[in-house]
MARKOL-405090 format. One record per residue (C-alpha): residue number from 0; residue in one letter; chain; x, y, z. Coordinates in Angstrom, 3 decimals. Example, Ala and Ser with C-alpha at 12.3 -4.5 7.8 and 13.67 -1.06 7.14 Angstrom:
> nr	rest	kette	east	north	up
> 0	a	A	12.300	-4.500	7.800
> 1	s	A	13.670	-1.060	7.140
This chain:
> nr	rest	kette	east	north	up
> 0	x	A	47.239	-42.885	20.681
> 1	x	A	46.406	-43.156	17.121
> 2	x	A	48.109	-40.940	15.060
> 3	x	A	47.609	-40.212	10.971
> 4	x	A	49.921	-42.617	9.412
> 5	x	A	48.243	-45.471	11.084
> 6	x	A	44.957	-44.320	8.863
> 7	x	A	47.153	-44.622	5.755
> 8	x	A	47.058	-46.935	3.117
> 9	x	A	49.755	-47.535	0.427
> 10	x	A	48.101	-45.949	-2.046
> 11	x	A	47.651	-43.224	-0.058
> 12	x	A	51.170	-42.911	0.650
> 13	x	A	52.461	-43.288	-2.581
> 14	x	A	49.974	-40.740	-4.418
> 15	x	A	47.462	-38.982	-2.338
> 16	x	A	48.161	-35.844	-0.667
> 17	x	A	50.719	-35.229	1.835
> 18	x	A	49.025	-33.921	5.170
> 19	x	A	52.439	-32.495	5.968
> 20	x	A	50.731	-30.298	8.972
> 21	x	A	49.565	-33.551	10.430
> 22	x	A	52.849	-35.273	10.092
> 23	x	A	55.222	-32.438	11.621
> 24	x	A	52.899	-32.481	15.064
> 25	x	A	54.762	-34.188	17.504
> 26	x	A	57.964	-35.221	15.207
> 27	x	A	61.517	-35.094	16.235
> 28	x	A	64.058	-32.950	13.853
> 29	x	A	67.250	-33.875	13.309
> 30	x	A	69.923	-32.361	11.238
> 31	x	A	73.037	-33.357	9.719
> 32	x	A	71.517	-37.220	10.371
> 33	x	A	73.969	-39.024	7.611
> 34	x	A	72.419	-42.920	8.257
> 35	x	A	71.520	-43.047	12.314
> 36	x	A	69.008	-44.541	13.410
> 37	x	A	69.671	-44.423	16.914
> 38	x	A	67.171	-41.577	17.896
> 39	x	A	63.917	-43.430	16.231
> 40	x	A	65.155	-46.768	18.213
> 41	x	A	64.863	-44.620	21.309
> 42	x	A	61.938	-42.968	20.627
> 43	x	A	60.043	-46.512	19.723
> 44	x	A	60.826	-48.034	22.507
> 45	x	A	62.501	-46.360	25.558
> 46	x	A	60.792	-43.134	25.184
> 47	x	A	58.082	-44.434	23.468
> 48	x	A	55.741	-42.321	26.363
> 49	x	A	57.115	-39.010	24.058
> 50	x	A	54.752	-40.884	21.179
> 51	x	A	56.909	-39.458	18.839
> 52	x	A	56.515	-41.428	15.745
> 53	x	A	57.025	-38.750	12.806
> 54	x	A	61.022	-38.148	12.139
> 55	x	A	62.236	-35.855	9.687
> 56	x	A	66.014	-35.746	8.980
> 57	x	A	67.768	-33.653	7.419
> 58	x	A	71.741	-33.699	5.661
> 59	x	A	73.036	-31.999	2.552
> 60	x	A	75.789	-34.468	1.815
> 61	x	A	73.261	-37.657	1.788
> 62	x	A	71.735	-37.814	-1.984
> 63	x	A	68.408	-39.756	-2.704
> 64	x	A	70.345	-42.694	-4.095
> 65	x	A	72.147	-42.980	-0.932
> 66	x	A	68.916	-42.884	1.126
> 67	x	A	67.360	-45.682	-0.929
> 68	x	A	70.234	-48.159	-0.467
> 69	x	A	69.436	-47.954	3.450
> 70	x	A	66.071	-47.097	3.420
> 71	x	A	64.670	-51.021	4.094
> 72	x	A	67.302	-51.243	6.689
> 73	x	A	65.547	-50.998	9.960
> 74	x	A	65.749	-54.359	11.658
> 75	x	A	62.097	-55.783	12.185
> 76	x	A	60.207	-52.869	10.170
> 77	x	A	59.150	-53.020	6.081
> 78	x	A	58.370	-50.257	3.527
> 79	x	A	54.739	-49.942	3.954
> 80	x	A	54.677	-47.218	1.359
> 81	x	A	57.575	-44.790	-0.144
> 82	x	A	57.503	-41.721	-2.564
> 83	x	A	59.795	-38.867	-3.575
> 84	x	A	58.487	-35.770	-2.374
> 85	x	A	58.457	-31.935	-4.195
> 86	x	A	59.291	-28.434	-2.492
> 87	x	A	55.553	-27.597	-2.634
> 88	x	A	54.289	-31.139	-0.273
> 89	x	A	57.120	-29.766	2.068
> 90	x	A	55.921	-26.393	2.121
> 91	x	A	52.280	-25.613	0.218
> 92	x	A	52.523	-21.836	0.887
> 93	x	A	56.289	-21.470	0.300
> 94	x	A	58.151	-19.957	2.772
> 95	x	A	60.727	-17.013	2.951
> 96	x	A	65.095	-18.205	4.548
> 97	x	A	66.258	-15.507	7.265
> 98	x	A	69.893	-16.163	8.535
> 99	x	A	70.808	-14.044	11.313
> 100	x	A	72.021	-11.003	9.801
> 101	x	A	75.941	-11.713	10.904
> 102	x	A	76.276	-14.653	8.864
> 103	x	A	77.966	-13.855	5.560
> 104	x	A	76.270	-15.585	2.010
> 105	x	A	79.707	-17.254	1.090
> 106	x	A	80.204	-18.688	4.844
> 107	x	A	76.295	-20.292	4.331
> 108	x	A	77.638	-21.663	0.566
> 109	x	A	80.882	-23.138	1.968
> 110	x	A	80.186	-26.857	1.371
> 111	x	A	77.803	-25.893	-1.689
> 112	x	A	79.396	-28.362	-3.659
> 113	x	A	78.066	-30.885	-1.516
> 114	x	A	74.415	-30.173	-1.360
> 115	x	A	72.157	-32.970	-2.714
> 116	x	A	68.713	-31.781	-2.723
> 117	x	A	65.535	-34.133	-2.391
> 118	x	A	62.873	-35.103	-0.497
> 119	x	A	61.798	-38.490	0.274
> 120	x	A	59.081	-39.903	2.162
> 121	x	A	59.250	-43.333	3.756
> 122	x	A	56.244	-45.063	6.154
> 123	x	A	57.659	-48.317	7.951
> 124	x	A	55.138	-51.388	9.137
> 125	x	A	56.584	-53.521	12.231
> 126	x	A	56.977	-56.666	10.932
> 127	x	A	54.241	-59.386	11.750
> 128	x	A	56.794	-61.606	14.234
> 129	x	A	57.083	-58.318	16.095
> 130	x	A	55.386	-57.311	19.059
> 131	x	A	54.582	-54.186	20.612
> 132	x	A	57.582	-54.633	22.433
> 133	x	A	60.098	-54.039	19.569
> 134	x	A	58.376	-50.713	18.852
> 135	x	A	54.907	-49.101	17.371
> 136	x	A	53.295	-50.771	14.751
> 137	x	A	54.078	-47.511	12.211
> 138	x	A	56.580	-44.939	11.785
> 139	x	A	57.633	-42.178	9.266
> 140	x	A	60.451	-40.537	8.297
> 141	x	A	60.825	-37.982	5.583
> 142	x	A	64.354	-37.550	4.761
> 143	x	A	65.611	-34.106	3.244
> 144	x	A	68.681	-33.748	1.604
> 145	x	A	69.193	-29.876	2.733
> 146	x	A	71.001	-27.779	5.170
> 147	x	A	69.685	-28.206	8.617
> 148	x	A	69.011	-24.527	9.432
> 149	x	A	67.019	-23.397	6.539
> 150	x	A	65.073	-26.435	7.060
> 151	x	A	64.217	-26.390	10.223
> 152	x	A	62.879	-22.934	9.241
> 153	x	A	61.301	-23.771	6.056
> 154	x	A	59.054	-27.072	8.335
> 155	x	A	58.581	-25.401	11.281
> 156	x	A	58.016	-21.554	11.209
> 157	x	A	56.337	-21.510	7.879
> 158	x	A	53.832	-24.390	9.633
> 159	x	A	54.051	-22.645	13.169
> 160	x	A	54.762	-25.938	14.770
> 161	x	A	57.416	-27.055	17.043
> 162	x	A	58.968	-30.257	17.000
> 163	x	A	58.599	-32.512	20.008
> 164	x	A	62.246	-33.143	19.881
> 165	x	A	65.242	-31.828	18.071
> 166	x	A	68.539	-34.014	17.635
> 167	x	A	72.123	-33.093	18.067
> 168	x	A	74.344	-35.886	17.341
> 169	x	A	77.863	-35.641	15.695
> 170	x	A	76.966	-32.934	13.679
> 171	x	A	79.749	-32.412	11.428
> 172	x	A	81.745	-29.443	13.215
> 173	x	A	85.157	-28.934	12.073
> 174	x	A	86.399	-31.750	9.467
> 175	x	A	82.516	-32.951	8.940
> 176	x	A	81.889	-30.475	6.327
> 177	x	A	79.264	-28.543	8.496
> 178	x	A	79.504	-24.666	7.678
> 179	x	A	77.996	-23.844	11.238
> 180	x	A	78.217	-25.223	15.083
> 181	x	A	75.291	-26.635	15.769
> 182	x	A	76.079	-26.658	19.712
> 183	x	A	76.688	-22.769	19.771
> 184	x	A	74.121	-20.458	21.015
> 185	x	A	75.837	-17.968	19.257
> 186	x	A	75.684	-19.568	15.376
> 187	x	A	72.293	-19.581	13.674
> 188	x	A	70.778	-22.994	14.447
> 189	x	A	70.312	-21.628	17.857
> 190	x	A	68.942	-18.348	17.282
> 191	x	A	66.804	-19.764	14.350
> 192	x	A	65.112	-21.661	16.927
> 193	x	A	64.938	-19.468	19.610
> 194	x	A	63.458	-17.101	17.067
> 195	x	A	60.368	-19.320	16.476
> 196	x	A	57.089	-17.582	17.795
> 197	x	A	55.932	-20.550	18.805
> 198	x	A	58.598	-21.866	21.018
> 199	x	A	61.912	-24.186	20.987
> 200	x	A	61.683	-27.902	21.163
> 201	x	A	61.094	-29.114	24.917
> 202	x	A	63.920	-32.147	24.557
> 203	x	A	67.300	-32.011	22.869
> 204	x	A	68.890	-35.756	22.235
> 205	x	A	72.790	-34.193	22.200
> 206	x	A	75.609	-36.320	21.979
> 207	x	A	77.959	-38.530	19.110
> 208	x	A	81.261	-40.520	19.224
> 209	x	A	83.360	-40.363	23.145
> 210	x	A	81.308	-39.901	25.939
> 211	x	A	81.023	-37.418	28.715
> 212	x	A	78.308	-35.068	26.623
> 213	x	A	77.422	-32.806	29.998
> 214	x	A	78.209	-29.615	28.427
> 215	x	A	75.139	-28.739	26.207
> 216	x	A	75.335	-24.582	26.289
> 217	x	A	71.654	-23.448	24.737
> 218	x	A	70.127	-21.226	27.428
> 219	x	A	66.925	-22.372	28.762
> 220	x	A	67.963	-26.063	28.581
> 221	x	A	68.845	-28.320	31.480
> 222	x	A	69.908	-32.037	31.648
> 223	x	A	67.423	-34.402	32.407
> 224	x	A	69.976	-37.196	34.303
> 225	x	A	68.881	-39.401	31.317
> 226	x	A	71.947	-41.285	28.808
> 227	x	A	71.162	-43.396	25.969
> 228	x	A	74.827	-45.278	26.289
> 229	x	A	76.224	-47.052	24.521
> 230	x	A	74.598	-45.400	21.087
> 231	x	A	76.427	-46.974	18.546
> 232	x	A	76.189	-50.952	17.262
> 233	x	A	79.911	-50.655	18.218
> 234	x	A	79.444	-49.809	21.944
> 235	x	A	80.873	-46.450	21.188
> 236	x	A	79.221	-43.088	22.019
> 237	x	A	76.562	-41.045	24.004
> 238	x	A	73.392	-39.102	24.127
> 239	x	A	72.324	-37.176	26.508
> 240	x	A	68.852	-36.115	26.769
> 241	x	A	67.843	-32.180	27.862
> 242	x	A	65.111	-30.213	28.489
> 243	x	A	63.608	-27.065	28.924
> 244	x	A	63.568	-25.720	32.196
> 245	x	A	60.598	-25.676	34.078
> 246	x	A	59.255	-28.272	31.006
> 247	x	A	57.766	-31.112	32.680
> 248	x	A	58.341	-34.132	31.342
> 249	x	A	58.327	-37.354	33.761
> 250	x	A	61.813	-39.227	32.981
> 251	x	A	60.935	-42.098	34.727
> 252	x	A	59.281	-43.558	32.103
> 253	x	A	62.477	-42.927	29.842
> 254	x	A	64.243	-45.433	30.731
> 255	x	A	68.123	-46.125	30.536
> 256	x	A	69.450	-47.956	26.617
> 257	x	A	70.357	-51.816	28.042
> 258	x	A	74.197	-52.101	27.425
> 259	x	A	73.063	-54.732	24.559
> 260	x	A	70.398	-52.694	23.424
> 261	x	A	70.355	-53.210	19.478
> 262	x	A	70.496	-49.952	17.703
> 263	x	A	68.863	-49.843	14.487
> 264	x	A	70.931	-49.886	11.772
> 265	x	A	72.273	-52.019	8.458
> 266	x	A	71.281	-55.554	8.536
């Protein structure tokens, strides 16, 4: 299924407009990322019947120089095409932050000392000694350096899109400088999504160092018997992969992570 970054050339990457409408359709959205590539491995080849091939992370302790020093590190990809991105290509028609209304301003600010905001854009091209095999021919990811909640809102309500996939992986609770739980259904990542008029994501990749992840606690989600395991290059750690009840989604064709599988990360 052709999607619009395969239409793309450099040149439009690097300097024609951002159809960020286009991009968001059928992405995955994952906060507090730091450098894992795991979940776009999956996706490109596993799970590759989800055809999710637009990624958009998001982490306020990763700056843009930090991004660029891994951003050619995706084992048999290239930069196609690369630019740094402004608040208006993100969101043309602004948009307006609402934190549930028990969350106190200096509890939000916590780690504000941290935040590193940009935006970058990055379009990879699969290598020509690649096949199909390895993964599609294209992928994006536009990396955000910005707290996870207020982005999620600021991409998806002010579009009215839901991602195809949201990511919970080590998220920073407790030491990881993370001012919220992103597991809770009771802390505002949750009810930010929930709160979406048009819908939460229909799969949830949850998981991170240790194993045993079986205890996802959103309402409405159920486990989908699928593990990607081991998820780390160091045959550490787990992700499991819910859903939304009643969502149908045929797991057959997301098949189990070999125990060698090669996760993409530094060369």
């Amino acid at each position: 299924m052709q999607h619009i970054i395969d239409t793309l050339s450099r040149h439009d990457i690097e300097q024609g407009p951002v159809q960020m409408r286009a991009l968001l359709d059928n992405s995955l959205y994952y906060p507090s990322a730091g450098h894992d590539g795991g979940v776009i491995k999956d996706c490109n080849t596993r799970a590759r019947a989800l055809n999710i091939r637009s990624f958009f992370y998001a982490d306020y302790c990763t700056g843009p120089e930090a991004y660029l020093e891994k951003e050619n590190n995706f084992r048999g990809y290239h930069v196609l095409g690369s630019r740094a991105l402004k608040p208006e290509d993100l969101t043309p028609y602004g948009w307006r932050q609402v934190m549930p209304s028990h969350i106190r301003r200096d509890r939000y600010t916590k780690y504000m000392q941290y935040w590193k905001p940009f935006a970058h854009w990055t379009v990879y091209e699969r290598d020509t000694d690649k096949t199909e095999e390895h993964g599609p021919e294209r992928f994006s990811l536009i990396y955000i350096g910005s707290e996870g909640v207020a982005t999620y809102q600021a991409l998806y309500h002010s579009h009215g899109i839901v991602p195809a996939a949201l990511c919970i992986i080590q998220p920073g609770t407790g030491f990881g400088l993370n001012w919220t739980d992103f597991r809770a259904p009771d802390e505002p990542l949750f009810q930010v999504v929930e709160q979406h008029p048009a819908g939460k994501p229909p799969i949830v990749y949850y998981g991170g160092y240790g194993h045993g992840y079986d205890d996802f606690a959103w309402p409405g989600y159920e486990p989908t018997g699928r593990r990607v395991r081991p998820y780390y290059t160091e045959l550490q750690g787990e992700v499991t992969i819910w859903k939304l009840q009643h969502q149908k989604i045929n797991i057959n064709k997301l098949s189990e992570m070999m125990s060698d599988a090669e996760i993409m990360e530094p060369h």
